[in-house]
N, C-alpha and C positions, 0 to 999 in steps of 0.2 A: 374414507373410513377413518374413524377416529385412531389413533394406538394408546393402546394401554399404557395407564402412570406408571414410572419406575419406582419398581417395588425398594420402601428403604428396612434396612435390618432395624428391627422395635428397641428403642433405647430409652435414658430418661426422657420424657415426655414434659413440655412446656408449652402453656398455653397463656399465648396475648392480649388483651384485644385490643383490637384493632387502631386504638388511638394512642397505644403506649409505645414506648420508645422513640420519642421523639419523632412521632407520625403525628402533625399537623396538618391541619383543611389548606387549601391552595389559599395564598395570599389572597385577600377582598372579596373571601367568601365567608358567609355564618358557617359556625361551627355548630352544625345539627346534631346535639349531644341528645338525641332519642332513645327508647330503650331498645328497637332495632339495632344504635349502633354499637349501643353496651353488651347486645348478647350474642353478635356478632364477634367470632373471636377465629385467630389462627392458631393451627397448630404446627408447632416446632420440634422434631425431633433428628440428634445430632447437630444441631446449629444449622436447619435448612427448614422452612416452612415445607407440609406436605398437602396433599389433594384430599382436602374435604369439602373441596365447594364441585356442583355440577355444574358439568361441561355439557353434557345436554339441555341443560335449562338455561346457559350464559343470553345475554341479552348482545343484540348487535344491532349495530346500527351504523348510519352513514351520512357522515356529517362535513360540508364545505368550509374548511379556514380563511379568513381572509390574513392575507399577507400585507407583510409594509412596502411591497413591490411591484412596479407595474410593468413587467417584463418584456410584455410584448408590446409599449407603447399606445395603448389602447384609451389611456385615462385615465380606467380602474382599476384597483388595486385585484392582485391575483389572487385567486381562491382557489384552495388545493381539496383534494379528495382527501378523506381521512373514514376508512373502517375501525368499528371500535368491536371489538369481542370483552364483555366483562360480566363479573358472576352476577348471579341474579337478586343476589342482595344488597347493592349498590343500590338497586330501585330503595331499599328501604332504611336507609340512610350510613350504609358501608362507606366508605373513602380507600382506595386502593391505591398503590402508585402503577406505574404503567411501561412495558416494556413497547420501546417504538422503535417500527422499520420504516422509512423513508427508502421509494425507492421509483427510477426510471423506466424498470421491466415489468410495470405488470398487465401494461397489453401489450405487450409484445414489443420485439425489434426489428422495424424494415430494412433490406436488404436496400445498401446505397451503393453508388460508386466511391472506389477509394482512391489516390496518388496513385498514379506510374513511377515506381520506384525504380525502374530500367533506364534513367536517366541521367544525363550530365549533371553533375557537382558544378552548384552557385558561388562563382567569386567576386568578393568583395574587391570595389579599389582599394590599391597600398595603403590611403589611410582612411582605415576603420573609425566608425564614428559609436557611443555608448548606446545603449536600446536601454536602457532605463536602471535599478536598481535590480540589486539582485532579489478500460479497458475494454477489444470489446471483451467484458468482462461474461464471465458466465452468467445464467439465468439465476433465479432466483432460489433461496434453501429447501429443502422440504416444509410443511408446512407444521413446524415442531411448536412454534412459538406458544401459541394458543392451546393446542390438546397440554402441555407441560405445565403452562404459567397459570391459565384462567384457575386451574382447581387449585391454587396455591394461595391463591388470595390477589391474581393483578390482574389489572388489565392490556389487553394487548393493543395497539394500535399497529395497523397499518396503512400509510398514506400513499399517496402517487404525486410523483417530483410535478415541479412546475412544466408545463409544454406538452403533458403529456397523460393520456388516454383521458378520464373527465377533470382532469386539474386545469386550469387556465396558462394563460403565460406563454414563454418560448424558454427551450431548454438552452442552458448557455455551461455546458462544459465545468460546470464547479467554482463560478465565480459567485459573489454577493448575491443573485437573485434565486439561484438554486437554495444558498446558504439560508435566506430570506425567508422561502419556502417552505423549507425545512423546518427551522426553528420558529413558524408561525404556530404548528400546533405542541411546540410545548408552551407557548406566552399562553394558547387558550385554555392547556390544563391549567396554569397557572392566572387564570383570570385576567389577561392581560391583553388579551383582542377575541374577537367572537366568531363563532362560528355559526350554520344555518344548515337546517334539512333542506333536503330537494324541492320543499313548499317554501320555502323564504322563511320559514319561520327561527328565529335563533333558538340556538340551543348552549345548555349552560353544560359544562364537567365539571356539577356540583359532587358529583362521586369519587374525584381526585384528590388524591394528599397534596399533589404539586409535583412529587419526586417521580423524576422520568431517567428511564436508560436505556439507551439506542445502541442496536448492533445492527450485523450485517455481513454478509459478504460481497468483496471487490465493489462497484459502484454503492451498493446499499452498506457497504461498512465503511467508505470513503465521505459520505456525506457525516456521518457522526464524529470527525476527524474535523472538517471544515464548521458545524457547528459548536464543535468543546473549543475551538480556537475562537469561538466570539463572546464567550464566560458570560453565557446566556443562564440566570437563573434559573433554578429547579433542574437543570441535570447534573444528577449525580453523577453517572459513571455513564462512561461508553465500553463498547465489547466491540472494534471492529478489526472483520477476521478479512486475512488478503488485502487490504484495502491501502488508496494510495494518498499519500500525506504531500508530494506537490508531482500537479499536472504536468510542469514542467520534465522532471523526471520519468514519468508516463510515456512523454512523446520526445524527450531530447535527453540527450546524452553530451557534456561536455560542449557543448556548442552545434553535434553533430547531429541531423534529422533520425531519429532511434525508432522500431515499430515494437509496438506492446506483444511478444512473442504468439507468434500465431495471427499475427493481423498486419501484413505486409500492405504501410501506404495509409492505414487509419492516422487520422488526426482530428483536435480536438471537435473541427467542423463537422466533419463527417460523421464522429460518435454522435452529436446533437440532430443529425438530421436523423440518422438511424433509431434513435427515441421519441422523435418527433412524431407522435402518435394521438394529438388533439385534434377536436374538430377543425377546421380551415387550417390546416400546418400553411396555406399561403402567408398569414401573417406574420410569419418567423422568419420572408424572405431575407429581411434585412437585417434582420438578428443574427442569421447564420451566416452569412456577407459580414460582419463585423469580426464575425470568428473567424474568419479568414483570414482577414487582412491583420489581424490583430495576432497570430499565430505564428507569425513571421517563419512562413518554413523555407523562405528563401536564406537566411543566415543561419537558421538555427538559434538565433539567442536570446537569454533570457532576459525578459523585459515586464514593462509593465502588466499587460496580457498575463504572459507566468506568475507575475507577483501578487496577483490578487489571485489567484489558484492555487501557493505556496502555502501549507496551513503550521508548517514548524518556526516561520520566522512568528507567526503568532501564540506559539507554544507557552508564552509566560500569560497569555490570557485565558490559560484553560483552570476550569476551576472543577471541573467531573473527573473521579478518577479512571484508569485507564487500562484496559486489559486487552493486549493485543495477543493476535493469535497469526501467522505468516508462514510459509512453506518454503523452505532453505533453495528448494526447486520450482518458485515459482518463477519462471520466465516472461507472466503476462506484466502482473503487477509485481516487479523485481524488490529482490531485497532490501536495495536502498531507500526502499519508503519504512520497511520497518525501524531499519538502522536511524536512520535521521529522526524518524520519530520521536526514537525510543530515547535519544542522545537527546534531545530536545524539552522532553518532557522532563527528565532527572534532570536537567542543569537549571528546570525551575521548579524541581522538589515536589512537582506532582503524583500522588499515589498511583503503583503502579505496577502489572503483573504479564505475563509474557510467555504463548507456547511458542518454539518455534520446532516444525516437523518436517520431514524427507518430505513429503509430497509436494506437488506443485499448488494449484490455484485451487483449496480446495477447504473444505469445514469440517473441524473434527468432528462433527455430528456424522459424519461419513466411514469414517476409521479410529476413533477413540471415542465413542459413543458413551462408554458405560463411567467413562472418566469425564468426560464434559459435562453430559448435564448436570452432577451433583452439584461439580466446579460452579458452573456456572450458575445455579440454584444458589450454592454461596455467596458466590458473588454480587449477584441481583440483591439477596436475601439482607448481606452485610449495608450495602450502599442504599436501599432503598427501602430498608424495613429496621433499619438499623440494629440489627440482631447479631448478638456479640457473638459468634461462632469464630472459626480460628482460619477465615482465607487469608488474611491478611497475616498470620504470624507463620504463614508459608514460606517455603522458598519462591523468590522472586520470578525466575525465568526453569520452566521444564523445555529440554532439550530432548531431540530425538533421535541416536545416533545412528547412525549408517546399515546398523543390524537391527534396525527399527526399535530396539529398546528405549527406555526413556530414563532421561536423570535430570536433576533439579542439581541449579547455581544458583549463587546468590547473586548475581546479576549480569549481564554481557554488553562488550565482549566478556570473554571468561579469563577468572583472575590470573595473574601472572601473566597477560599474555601483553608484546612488548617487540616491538620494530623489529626483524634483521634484514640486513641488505644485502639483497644479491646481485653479482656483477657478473654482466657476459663477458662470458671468453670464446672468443670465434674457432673453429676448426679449420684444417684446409681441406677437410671432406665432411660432409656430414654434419650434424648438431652437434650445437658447441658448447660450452658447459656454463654450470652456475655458478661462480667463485662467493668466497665469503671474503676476500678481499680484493681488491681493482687490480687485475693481471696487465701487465702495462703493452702495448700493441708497438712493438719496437719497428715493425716494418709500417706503420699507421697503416691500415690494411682497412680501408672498412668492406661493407659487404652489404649486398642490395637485393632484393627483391621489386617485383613487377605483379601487378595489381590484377587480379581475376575475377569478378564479381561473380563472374557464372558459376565457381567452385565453390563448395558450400564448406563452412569453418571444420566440420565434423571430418573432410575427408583432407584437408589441410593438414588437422593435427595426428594424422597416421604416420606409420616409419620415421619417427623422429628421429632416427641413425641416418637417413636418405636425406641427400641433398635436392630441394625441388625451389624451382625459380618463385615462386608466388607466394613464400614464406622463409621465416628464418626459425631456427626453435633453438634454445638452450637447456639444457638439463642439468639437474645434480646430477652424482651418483646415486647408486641404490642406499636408500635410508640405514642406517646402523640402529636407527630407534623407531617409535610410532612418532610422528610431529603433528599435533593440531592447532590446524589456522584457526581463530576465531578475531573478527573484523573486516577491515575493509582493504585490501592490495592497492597499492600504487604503482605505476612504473611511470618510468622516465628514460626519452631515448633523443640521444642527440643525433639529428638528419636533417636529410636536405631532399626535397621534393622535384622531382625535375618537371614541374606544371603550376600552376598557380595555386592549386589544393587538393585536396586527396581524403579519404575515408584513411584514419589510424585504429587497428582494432589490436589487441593482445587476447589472447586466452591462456588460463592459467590451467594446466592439465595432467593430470595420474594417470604417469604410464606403468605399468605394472602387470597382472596376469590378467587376459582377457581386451578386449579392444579399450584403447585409447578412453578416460572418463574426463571431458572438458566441467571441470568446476567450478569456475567462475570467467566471467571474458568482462571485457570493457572496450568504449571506445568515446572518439574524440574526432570532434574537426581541427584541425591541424592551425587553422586561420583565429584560431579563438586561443591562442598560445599564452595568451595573457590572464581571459579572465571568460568565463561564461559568458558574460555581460558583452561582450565585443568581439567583434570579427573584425581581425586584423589580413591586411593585401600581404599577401608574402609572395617572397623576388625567387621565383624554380632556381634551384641548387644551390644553395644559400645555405649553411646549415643554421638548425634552431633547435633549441631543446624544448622537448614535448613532454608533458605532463600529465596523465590522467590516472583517473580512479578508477577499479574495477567491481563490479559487483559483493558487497560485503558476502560471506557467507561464514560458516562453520562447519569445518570437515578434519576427516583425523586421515591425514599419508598414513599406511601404515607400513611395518619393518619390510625391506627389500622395494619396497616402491620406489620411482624415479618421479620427483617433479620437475616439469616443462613447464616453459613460456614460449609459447607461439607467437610469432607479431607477423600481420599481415596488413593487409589493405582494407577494404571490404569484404564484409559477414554478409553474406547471400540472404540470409533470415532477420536482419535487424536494419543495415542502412540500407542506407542508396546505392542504386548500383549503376554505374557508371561505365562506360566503356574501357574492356583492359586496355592496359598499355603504361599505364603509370607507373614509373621508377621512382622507389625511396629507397636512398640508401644511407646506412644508418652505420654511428661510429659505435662500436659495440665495446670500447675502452671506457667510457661516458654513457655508457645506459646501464641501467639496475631495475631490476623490481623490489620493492621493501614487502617486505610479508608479514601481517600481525600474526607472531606465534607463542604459543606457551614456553616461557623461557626463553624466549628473543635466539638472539644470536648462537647462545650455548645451548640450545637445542639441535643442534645441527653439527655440532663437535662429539 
């Protein structure tokens, strides 16, 4: 059933047509200037196009891309499936621009086998050698695209990724040929390779401006990341929500084998079989065999494999502007994909906008409905119809605070906000504190914990006044103010491992009224000491200083709360889990966590 357009309040009224503002025919097409296209016109009120075109009369159709790739080794080049929804006046010489989902789910996802992750931790010999340079995600959105867009004046497209249901090819995890895929049907809006009906016959998107914007959520908003990183002309702008900006972070952590929350054991091969939904999927056997080996989940590290699935280090090639949207509690596709994004994209002056909300892996068409779509009406409306309305003279990033209200920064992390360093100080019972300066360990005294994979982090970070073998915790005092973290945690613990390698996890936790709230964790392979890039043999009981990052996020302690730092071994929900028994003990005079906060260090005085 269709749903009704969103009703907008009557204001002054502006009407288009369709060829002004800088709306031109796609590159190496005639410009059929008919009186079709002259009396064809949009209407604009508030700075948003509105629904005068029929949704019951839109014309659709269903058209094969040919791609510049031949993924499954076959010959021929891949041809993808692409559904087109647009108004019924494009038959009579309209030009529209076109909102595009690319995506691996739209026949469905087979149930695969995934890792045993109840197993022994892989080590490296003592000397490590370089691996190169440096989800299952939910189903697909409601189906808003088309009832919203078509009667506004676009067209929608929706395609199916390479490998999968009537596309050709073999799916490969988000490297170049996905990429390839994808960005074949904006080259055919844009005249620039061909496409054909189910008869052979080609067909032309003589009805297209050129101007394309792709969104998405989690897989379908992660492909529009990987194609604005190849400054493929005619897209303008991307919108993708949840979605992840490198694979590498998806499946690894600091060197450590990591699972996308809620998918214990998935990796990039296993996602690609699980999408593998084309006719004869036998001929991907060796495509998927590549993703294997090429995965390296015996180190963990990131290499070439990852580097062609990393879409930020290509972030100066992005020429579309960029609207992300990501959930402070997404645990599948974690925050560091937005963060690194977002970091990425401003240090090469890309236009660009940002919600970030309390929920986890999800689409504000879900829970800020009546706020997205105008948004995103603007947004489309500004990039793709070039119509001067005020998205862009907004505030840069809306936040969502902990009481689900919403407030707008001009951009994150959030201003003022600025390193402090906290230093453990051991107890001789119990959790031991957060110092704002290094408490010096006059008896050297360190303090150890012994590794439990079967215990899950959640029930780790309880009774932080309790001494318990399989964790250490440190706490402030009870806050004197509200403190908001905005960024990304670090900690640093100098130890020594009594085995050749170990899982390192910290969690950063608000103890306060009510159970324990774990707010960000992070983790690391211990052997990767150096660099991502390398797994380095380390000598049991040796000390070494350990380094990792924690999940970026944005949260307010508030007055009388205590923050903790948990440090353990292995997280029963993200690594590997290994047989307990492992000793790390660690000098708590030489480890710190650094916390981005508002007002750094004099926040906490």
């Amino acid at each position: 059933m269709k749903k009704a357009a969103l009703k907008v309040v009557m204001a002054s009224v502006i009407v288009f047509p369709l060829i002004a503002g800088g709306i031109l025919p796609a590159a190496g097409k005639d410009n059929q200037s008919s009186m079709a296209l002259a009396e064809s016109r949009i209407k604009v009120e508030n700075g948003m196009t509105q629904p005068i075109f029929s949704l019951d009369d839109a014309i659709v159709e269903r058209v094969f891309v040919e791609t510049a790739t031949d993924s499954d080794g076959d010959g021929k080049l891949d041809r993808i499936r692409a559904d087109i929804i647009r108004p019924k006046e494009t038959e009579e010489g309209l030009k529209v621009p076109v909102i595009y989902e690319m995506s691996p789910y739209r026949s469905g996802i087979k149930g695969v086998p995934v890792y045993d992750v109840d197993t022994e931790l892989n080590s490296v010999p003592k000397k490590g050698k370089s691996k190169g340079e440096k989800g299952n995600p939910q189903a697909n959105l409601p189906g808003y695209y088309d009832d919203y867009f078509v009667p506004r004046g676009y067209a929608v497209v929706l395609a199916e990724s390479v490998g999968t249901g009537l596309s050709d090819g073999c799916p490969t995890t988000g490297d170049e040929h996905e990429i390839l895929g994808t960005r074949a049907v904006i080259d055919w809006l844009n005249g620039r390779t061909k496409a054909f009906n189910a008869e052979g016959q080609e067909i032309q998107a003589d009805w297209s401006t050129g101007n394309v914007g792709m969104t998405g959520v989690s897989y379908n908003g992660t492909l529009p990341n990987a194609v604005a990183a190849t400054g493929v002309e005619g897209l303008k702008t991307i919108v993708p929500v949840a979605a992840i900006s490198s694979w590498y972070d998806y499946y690894r952590s600091n060197g450590a084998v990591i699972a996308p929350g809620g998918y214990q054991g998935e990796d990039a091969d296993n996602m690609a079989e699980a999408i593998l939904t084309r006719q004869n999927p036998e001929a991907c056997s060796n495509v998927i065999k590549g993703l294997t080996e090429g995965q390296d989940r015996e180190t963990g590290d990131y290499n070439e494999f990852w580097s062609k699935r990393d879409y930020t280090k290509d972030a100066d090639q992005v020429k579309a502007s960029v609207f992300i949207v990501h959930g402070l509690n997404d645990w599948n596709v974690k925050t560091k994909h937005f963060s690194d994004w977002w970091q990425a994209l401003g240090e090469n002056d890309v236009p660009r906008k940002m919600w970030l909300h309390q929920g986890g892996h999800s689409s504000p068409y879900s829970f800020r409905r009546d706020v997205w779509l105008p948004t995103l009406n603007k947004w489309f409306d500004y990039w793709l119809y070039d119509i001067k309305n005020n998205v862009m003279d907004e505030p840069m990033v809306d936040i969502q605070r902990e009481d689900k209200t919403w407030q707008t920064e001009a951009n994150w992390p959030a201003k003022g906000t600025s390193d402090a360093k906290l230093h453990f100080k051991p107890a001789s019972a119990g959790g031991g504190s957060l110092e704002l300066h290094p408490v010096p360990n006059k008896n050297k005294e360190n303090q150890h914990f012994v590794d439990d994979a079967t215990i899950k982090a959640e029930e780790l970070a309880l009774n932080p006044d309790s001494s318990l073998p399989h964790r250490l915790v440190y706490l402030t005092p009870p806050l004197e103010n509200d403190i908001r973290m905005s960024g990304t945690p670090e900690i640093q613990i100098r130890a020594s491992i009594d085995r050749k390698t170990a899982n390192l996890t910290a969690l950063l936790v608000k103890y306060g009224e009510g159970k324990p709230e774990i707010v960000t964790r992070g983790w690391m392979d211990p052997q990767n000491l150096h660099s991502e890039n390398r797994s380095s043999g380390l000598t049991p009981d040796r000390e070494y200083t350990f380094t990792w990052d924690m999940q970026p996020d944005d949260y307010v302690f508030k007055k009388g709360d205590r923050m903790g730092v948990v440090v353990l071994s292995s997280d029963y929900n993200y690594t590997i889990r290994p047989g307990a028994g492992t000793k790390i003990t660690i000098d708590p005079e030489r480890s710190h966590i650094m916390l981005p906060v508002q007002g750094g260090v004099k926040a906490f005085k």
